[in-house]
Each structure stands twice: as C-alpha cells, then as structure tokens.
N, C-alpha and C positions, 0 to 999 in steps of 0.2 A: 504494500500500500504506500510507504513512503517512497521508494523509486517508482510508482506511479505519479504521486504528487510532485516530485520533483523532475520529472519528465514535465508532466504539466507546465510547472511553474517555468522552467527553461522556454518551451514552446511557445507561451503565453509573453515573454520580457520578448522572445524573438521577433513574432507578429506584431507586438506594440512599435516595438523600433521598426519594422518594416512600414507599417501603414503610418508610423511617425513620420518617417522619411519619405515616404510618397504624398502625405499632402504637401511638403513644401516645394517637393519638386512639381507637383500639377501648377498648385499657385504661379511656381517661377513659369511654367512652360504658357500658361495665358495672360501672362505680366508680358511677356517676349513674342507671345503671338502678339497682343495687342500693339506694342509696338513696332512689329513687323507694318501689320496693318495701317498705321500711323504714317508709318514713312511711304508706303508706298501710295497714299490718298497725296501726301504731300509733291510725290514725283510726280503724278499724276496731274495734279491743278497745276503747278509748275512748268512742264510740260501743254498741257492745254492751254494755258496763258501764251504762251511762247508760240505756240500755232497761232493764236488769234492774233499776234502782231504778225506771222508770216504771212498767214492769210491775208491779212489787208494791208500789208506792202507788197506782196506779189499781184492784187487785185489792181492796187494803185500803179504800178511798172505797167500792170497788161493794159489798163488804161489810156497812160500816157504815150503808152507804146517806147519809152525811157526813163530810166531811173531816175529820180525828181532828185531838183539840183542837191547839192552837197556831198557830205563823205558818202560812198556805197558802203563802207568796209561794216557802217553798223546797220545798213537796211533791210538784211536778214542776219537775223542773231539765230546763234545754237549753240548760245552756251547751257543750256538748261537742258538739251538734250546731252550733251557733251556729260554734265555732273549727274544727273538722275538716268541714264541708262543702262545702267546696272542692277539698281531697282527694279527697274520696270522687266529686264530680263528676268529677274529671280522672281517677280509675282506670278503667284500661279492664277489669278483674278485674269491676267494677260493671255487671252489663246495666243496657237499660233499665226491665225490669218491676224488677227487686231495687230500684233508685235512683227507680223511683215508687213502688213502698212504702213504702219508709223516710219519703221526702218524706209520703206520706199520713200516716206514723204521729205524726211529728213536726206536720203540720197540726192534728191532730185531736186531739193534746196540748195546742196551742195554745188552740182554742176552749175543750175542756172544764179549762184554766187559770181561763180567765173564770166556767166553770161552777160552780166552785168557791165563790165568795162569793154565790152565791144558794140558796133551801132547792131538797133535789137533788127530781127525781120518780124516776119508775120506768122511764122512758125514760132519765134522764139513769143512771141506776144499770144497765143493760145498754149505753151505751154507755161507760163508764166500764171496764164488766168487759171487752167487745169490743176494746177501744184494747190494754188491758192486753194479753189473748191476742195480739193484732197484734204489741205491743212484746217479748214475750216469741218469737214466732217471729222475728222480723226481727233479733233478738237471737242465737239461734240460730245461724240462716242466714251473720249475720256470723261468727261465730267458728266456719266450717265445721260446727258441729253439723246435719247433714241429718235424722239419727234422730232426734232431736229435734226439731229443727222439725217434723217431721211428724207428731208427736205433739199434735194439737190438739186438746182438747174439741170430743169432736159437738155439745155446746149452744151452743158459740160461735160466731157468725157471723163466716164466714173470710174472706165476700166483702171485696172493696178500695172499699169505697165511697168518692168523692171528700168530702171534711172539709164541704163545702158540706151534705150530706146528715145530718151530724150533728147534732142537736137539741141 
C-alpha cells in the first residue's frame, strides 16, 4: 500500500509540473501568435498605403503621358515593400496567387521606374495606367476591401502579366 501511495504521489508532483509547464507555454504561444498577427496587419496597411501612392502617381504619369515636373527618383517609392516583404512572405493569411500579385505589381513598378527618364510612348502610357489599376486592386485586397477591389475599369487590363512582358 505504501509503494502504491508513493507511486501515486510521484505521478501526481509529475503531471502537476507537466500541465504546470504547458499553461505557460500555451499562454506564451498566443502572446506570439498575436503578435505574429500584429505585425503582419501592420505590413499589410503599410504596404497598401504604398500602392495607393503608386497607384495614383502611375495614374497621374498615364495621364500626363510624362512624369510631372520635378525629382522622378521619389515618384514611385518601394521602400515599404523593400522592409515588410518578409512579412508578408511568412503570412500564411497570404495565398499564393495574392503574394504573386503583389510581387508582379511591385516588378512592374520596378521596370516602369526606369521608364521614367526616357520620353514615354503610348505603350508605355497604358502600361503605366494598367500597373496603377493592378496597384490600386492589390491595395484593396490588402486592406480587406473585396467591393472594391472588384471594382475595376472594363478598359483596364486585369490580366497578371509576368513584369518580363512589360515594354
């Protein structure tokens, strides 16, 4: 009876330290999710902010049919793609089609960066306006807006064409 009891009493110190030790680790694993969560809502607005000025400086270029005077060097920014893309890779919230968007929209911002310091054509002035439309849905999309995003000019071309494609 007594080496039943103290089998017991062993078993019983064992399981308390075990279920001891697993609430704080639960605690710490949804303190860490939440901030997982946290930072990626933040990449996310960040990132959609930053479309909506590309957006409507690419909209303003396709317009003009040339870059409106002053520096180019800041009239598409990606530095907030630049710091939150790592984020937004490691969110699992991200499929794959949304996180090849972005990535295209951000390509093809790239290229028509360089576009910039040479005189535009009329190809470069419809992909200019198309980028924009892209940057303004992807923008959308990010910050939950669906209605929105689904709102795209029928003249704009919504296909995802890879940035290689871009003249």
């Amino acid at each position: 009876m007594q080496i039943a009891l103290t089998v017991l009493a062993i078993l019983g110190t064992l399981g308390g330290a075990w279920i001891g030790s697993a609430i704080p680790s639960r605690y710490q694993e949804r303190i860490e999710r939440k901030r997982e969560q946290a930072e990626i809502r933040a990449a996310r607005r960040l990132i959609a902010n930053e479309l909506n000025v590309l957006a409507a400086h690419l909209k303003a270029v396709a317009e003009l049919g040339k870059p409106p005077p002053g520096p180019i060097h800041n009239l598409l920014p990606m530095e907030a793609w630049g710091e939150q893309r790592l984020v937004l890779a490691r969110a699992k919230e991200i499929d794959i089609l949304e996180w090849r968007r972005i990535d295209i929209v951000y390509a093809r911002v790239e290229l028509l960066r360089h576009r910039l310091q040479y005189e535009l054509g009329g190809d470069d002035v419809t992909n200019f306006r198309d980028t924009g439309a892209k940057a303004e849905y992807i923008r959308n999309m990010l910050i939950g807006d669906e209605l929105q995003a689904a709102v795209i000019d029928p003249e704009i071309d919504v296909t995802w064409d890879a940035p290689s494609e871009v003249a």
